[in-house]
PLY file of the C-alpha trace (Angstrom):
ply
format ascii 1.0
element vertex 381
property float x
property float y
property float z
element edge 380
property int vertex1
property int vertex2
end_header
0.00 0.00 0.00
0.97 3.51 -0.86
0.53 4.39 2.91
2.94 1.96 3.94
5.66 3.03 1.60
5.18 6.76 2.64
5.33 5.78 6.62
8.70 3.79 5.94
9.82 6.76 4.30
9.25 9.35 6.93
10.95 6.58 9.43
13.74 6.84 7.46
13.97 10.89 6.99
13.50 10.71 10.65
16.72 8.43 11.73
19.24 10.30 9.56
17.82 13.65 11.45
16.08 14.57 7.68
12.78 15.13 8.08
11.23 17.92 6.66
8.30 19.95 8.44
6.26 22.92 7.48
7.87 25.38 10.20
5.72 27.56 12.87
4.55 30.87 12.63
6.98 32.77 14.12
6.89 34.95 17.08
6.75 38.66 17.34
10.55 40.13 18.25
12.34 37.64 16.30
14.97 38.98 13.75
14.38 36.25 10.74
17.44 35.21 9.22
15.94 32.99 7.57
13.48 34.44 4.29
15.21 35.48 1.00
13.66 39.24 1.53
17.06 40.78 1.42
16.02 44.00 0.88
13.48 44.26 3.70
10.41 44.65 1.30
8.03 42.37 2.54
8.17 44.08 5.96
7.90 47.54 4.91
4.50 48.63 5.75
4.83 52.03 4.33
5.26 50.70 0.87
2.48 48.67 0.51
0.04 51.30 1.82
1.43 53.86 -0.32
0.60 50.74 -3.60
-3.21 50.85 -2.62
-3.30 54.21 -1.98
-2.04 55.19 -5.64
-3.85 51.95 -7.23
-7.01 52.22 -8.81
-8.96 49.25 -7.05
-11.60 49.54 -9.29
-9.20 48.13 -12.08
-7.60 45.83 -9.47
-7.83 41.80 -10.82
-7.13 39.39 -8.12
-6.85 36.44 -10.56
-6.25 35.78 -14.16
-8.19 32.93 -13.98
-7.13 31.70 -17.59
-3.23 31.34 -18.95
-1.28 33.93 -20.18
-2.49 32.86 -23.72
-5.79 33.05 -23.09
-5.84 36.01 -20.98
-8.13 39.06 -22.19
-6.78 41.42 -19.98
-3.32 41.37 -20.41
-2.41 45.38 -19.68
-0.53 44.66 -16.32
2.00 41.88 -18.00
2.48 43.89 -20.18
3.49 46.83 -18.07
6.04 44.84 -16.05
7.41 42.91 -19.02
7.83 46.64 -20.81
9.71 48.13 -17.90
11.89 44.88 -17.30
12.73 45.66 -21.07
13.40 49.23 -20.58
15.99 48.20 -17.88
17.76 45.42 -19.61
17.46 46.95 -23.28
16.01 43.14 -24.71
12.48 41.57 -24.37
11.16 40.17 -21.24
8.78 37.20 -20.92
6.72 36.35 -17.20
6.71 33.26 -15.88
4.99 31.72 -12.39
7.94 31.58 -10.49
11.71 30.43 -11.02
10.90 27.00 -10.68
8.09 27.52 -14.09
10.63 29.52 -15.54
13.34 26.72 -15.09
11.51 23.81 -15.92
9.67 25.38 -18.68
12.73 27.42 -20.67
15.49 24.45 -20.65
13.69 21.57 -22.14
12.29 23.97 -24.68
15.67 24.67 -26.08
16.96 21.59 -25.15
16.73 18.31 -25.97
18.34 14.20 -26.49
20.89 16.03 -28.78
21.88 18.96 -26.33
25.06 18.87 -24.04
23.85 20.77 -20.73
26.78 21.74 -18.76
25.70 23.05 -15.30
27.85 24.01 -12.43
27.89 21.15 -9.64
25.65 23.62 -7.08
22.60 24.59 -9.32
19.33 24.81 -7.63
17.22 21.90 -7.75
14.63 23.39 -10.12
16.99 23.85 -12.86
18.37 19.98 -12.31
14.51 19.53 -12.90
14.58 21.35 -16.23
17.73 19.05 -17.35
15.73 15.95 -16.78
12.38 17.36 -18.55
14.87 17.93 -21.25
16.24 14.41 -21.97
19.33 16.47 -22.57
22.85 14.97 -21.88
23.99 16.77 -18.85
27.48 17.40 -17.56
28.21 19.27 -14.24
31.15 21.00 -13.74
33.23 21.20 -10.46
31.46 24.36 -9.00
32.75 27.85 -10.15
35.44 25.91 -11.97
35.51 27.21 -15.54
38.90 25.87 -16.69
37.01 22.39 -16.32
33.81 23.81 -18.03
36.23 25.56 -20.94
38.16 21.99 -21.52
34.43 19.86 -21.55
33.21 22.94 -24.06
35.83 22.58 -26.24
35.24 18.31 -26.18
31.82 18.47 -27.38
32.14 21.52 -29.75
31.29 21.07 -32.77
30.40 17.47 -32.33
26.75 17.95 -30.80
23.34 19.88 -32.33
23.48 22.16 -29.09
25.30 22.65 -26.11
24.06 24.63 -23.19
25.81 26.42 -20.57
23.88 27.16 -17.01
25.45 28.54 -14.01
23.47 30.51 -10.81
25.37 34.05 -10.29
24.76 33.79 -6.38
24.89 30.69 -5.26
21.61 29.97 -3.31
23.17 27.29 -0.89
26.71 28.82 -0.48
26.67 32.38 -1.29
29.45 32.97 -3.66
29.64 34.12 -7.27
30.53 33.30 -10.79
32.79 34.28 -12.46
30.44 36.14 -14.99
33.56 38.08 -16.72
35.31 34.42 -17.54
31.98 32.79 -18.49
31.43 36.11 -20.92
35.04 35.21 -21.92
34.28 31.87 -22.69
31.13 32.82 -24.51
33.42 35.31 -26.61
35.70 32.23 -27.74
32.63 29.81 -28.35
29.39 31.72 -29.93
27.70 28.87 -30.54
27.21 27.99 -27.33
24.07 29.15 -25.33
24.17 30.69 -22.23
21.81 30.42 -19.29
22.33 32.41 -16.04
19.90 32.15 -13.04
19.88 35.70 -10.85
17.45 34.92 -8.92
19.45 35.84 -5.75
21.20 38.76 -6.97
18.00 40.50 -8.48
17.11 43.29 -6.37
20.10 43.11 -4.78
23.44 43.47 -6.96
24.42 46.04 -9.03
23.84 50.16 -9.17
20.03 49.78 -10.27
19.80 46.27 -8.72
19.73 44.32 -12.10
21.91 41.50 -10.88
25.56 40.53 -10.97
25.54 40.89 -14.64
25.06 45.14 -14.45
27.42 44.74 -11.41
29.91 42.94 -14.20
29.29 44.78 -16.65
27.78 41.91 -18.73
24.52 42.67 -19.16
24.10 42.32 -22.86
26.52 39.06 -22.74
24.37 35.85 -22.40
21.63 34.44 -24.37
19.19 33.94 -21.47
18.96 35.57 -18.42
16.47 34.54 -15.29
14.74 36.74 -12.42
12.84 36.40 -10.06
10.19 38.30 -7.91
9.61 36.04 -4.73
13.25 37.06 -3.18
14.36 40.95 -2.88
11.02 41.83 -4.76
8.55 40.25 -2.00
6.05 39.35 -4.86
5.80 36.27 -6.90
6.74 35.08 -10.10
9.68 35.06 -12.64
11.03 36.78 -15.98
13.17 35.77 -18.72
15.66 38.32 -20.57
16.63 37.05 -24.09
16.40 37.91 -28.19
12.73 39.23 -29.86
12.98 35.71 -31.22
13.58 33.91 -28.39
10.53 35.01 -26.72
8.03 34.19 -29.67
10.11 31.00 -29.18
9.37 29.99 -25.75
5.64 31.87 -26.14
4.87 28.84 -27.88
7.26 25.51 -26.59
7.95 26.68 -23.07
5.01 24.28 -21.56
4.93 25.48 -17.96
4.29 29.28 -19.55
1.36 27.74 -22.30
-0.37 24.98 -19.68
-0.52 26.91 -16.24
-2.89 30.20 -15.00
-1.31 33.11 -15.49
0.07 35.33 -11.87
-2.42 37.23 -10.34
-2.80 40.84 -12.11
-2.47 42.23 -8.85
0.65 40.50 -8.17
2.31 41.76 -11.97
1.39 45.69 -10.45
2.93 45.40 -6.90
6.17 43.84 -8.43
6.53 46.78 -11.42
5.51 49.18 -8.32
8.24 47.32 -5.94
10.79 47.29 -8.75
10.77 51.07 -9.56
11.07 51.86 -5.46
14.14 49.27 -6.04
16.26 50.85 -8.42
17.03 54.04 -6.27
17.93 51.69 -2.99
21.94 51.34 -3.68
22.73 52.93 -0.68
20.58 49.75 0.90
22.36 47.23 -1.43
25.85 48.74 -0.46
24.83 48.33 3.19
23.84 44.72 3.00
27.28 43.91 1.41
29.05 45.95 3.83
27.04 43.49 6.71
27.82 41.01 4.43
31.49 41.13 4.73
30.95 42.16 8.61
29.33 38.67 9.54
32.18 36.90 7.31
34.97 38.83 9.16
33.31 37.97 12.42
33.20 33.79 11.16
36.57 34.08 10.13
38.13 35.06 13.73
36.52 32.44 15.14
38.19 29.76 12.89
34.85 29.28 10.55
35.64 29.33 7.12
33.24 31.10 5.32
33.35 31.18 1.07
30.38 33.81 1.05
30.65 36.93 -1.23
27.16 37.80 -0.84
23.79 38.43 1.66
23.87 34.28 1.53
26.24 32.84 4.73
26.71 29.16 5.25
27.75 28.46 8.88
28.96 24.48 7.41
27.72 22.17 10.58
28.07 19.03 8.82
25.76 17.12 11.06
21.75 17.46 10.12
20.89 16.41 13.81
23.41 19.14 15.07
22.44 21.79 12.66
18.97 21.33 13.68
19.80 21.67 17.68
21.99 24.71 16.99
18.84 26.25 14.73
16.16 25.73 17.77
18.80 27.21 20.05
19.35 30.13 18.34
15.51 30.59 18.10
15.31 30.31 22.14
17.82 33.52 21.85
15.51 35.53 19.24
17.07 34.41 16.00
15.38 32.53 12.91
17.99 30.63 10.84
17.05 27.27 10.01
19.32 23.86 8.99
19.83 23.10 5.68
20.49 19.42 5.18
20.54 16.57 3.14
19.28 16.61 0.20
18.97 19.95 -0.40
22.81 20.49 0.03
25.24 17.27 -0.12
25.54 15.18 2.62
28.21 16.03 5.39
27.71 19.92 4.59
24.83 20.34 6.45
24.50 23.60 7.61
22.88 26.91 8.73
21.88 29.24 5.99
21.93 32.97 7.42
19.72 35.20 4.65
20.48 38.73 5.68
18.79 41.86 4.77
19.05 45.63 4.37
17.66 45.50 8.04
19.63 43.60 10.18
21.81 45.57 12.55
25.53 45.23 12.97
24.97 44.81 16.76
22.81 42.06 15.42
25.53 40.19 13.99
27.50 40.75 17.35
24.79 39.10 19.45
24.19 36.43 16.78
28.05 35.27 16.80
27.72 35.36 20.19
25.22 33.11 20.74
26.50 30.68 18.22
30.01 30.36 20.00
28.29 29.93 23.46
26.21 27.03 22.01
29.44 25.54 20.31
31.41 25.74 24.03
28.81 24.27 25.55
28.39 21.31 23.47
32.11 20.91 23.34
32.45 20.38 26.77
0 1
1 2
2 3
3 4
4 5
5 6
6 7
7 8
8 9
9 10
10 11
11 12
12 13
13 14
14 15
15 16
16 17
17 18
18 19
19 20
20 21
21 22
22 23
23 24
24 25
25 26
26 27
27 28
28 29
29 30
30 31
31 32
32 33
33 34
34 35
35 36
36 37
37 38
38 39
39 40
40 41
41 42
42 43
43 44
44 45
45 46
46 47
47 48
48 49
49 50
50 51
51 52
52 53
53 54
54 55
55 56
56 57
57 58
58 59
59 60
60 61
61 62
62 63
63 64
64 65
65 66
66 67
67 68
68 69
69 70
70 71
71 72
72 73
73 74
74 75
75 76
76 77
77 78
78 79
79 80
80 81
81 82
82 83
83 84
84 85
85 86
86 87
87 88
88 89
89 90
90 91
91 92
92 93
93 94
94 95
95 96
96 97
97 98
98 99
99 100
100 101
101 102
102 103
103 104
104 105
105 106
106 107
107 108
108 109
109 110
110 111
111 112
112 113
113 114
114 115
115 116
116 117
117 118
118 119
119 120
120 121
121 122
122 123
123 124
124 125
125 126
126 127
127 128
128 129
129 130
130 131
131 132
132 133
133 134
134 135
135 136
136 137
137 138
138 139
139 140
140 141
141 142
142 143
143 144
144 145
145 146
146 147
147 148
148 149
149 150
150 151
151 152
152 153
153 154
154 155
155 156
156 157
157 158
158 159
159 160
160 161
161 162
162 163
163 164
164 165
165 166
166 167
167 168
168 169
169 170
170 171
171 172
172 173
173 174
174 175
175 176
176 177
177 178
178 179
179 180
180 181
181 182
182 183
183 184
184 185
185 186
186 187
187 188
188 189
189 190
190 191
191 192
192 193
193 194
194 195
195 196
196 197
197 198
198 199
199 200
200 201
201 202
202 203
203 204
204 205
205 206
206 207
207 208
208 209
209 210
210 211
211 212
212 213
213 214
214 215
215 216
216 217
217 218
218 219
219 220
220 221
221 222
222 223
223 224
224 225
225 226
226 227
227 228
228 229
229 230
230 231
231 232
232 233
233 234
234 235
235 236
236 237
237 238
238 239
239 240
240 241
241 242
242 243
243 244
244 245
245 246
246 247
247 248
248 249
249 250
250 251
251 252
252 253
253 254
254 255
255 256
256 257
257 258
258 259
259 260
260 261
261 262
262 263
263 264
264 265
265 266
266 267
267 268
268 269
269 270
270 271
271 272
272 273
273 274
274 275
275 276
276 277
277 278
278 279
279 280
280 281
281 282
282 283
283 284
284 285
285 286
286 287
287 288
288 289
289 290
290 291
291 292
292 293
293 294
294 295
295 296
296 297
297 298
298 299
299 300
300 301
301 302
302 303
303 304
304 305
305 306
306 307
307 308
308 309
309 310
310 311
311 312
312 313
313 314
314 315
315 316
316 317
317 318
318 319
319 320
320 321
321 322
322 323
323 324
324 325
325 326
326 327
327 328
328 329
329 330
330 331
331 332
332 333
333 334
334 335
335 336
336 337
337 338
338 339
339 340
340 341
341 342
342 343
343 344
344 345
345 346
346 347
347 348
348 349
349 350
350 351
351 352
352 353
353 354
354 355
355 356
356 357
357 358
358 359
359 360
360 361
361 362
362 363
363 364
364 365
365 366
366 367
367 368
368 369
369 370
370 371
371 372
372 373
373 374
374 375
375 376
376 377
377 378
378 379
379 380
């Protein structure tokens, strides 16, 4: 019975400290390291009073209630994809989330004849795409492009397409690509097509917030570029950046775009209306990487070695059982971080994933590496 194979399942996830749970509502007072809000958005209740207050209600849609394709009304995606344009200088195209836009671009451009080389630490979502794809997928040690460079120039030439994906912030880890070398790389090998997920830098990275591609200067470098609006933009949903052509393209293969209801109208206006209060917050975005660097520093003299280069920092555990005791202890203290474990990251680099935002406080950080090297004494005696 399908019971019994679930129940032995959740025995399992439970002996090798695993299991997965839907967390509580948290508690007034707590600072929540923990959400991908970096830039304090969703808890700004000035900005979304002054959205209703200049939005006509009257014209307000809370549901699309048909797919993009066989929307009517389609004046509000077409506002947000026209000012994502503006920004990037190429065509936009929505999508549901990162996950649709994932698993709904790759195996539309790829396919049993396509070489996918991904970096080792892509998110899951775009592993998911690969598979969808029946694409031939290679991954590359992570942020190692000599290795990528070597594999591009095996299969060049020799296969119908090969396809190059790499995350600019790492969602797990919190370092970067090397955007300028993959640009490089692109320069040497046109052919080649070029997919870069930004859904943690959005928002958050470069002058206007555009990502780690305006903070690189390579903006206009790679074929296809992903976004999303559930992180620094507190809204949901997703974009593409690519050619004129490549959007009529994936208007009509990219499945989870064609089969699935369109975002909520209401959700399209809050993220152009978040987006345009974005672009003037770099004096935010050069705060959070200043506290970025702060917390690092502060790991680093006490002997944890921290690869971050971004609002993302792993504190490696290595244990899922320990990483979930030093989580709930640090919760008892007024902190929300939770344990990452198996298999979200690889096993034996189980950890706690701090998500910090425009917000937090440098005396914050103080209190927070404080706590976390009383717990470690204690359990160490």
């Amino acid at each position: 019975m399908i019971e019994d194979f679930c129940r032995k399942t959740i025995d399992s996830l439970k002996e090798s400290g695993n299991i997965r749970t839907i967390p509580q509502e948290p508690g007034n007072g707590l600072i929540d390291l923990s959400t991908n809000d970096y830039m304090g958005v969703a808890s700004n209740r000035q900005l979304l009073e002054r959205f209703f207050n200049s939005t006509d209600l009257d014209d307000l849609k809370m549901s699309s209630a048909a797919s993009r394709l066989l929307s009517a009304k389609q004046s509000d995606y077409i506002a947000l994809e026209k000012m994502l344009e503006d920004l990037y200088h190429r065509p936009a195209l929505l999508f549901n989330s990162g996950y649709h836009a994932n698993t709904g671009i790759i195996p539309a451009i790829a396919d049993r004849h396509t070489v996918v080389l991904a970096d080792r630490l892509v998110h899951a979502s775009i592993i998911d795409g690969i598979k969808l794809s029946q694409a031939k997928l290679i991954r590359f040690r992570h942020n190692d492009f000599e290795q990528l460079e070597r594999t591009i120039s095996d299969y060049y030439g020799q296969t119908s397409r090969i396809l190059v994906i790499t995350e600019s912030v790492f969602s797990m880890d919190g370092d970067i690509a090397d955007l300028h070398r993959l640009a490089e790389i692109k320069r040497q090998y046109p052919d080649i097509i070029t997919y870069i997920d930004e859904a943690h830098a959005f928002g958050v990275r470069g002058k206007h917030g555009l990502g780690v591609i305006e903070e690189t200067g390579t903006i206009d470098k790679f074929d296809i570029v992903i976004g999303t609006f559930g992180k620094a933009v507190a809204s949901i949903g997703a974009f593409a950046i690519a050619s004129a052509v490549m959007k009529d393209f994936l208007i009509n293969k990219a499945r989870s775009l064609i089969f699935s209801t369109a975002l909520p109208p209401i959700s399209c206006r809050w993220s152009k209306f978040v987006i345009e209060f974005l672009l003037g917050m770099d004096k935010e975005r050069e705060y959070l990487l200043n506290v970025s660097e702060y917390i690092n520093c502060k790991f680093e003299k006490y002997n944890h070695n921290i690869r971050s280069h971004s609002q993302i920092v792993p504190l490696i555990i290595g244990d899922s059982s320990k990483a979930v005791m030093l989580s709930s202890s640090l919760r008892q203290s007024g902190f929300i971080a939770l344990p990452i474990r198996h298999p979200t990251v690889p096993a034996g680099t189980e950890r706690i994933r701090f998500s910090l935002n425009a917000n937090i406080r440098k005396c914050d950080i103080d209190k927070l590496i404080e706590l976390i090297n009383i717990y470690e004494t204690s359990i160490s005696q």
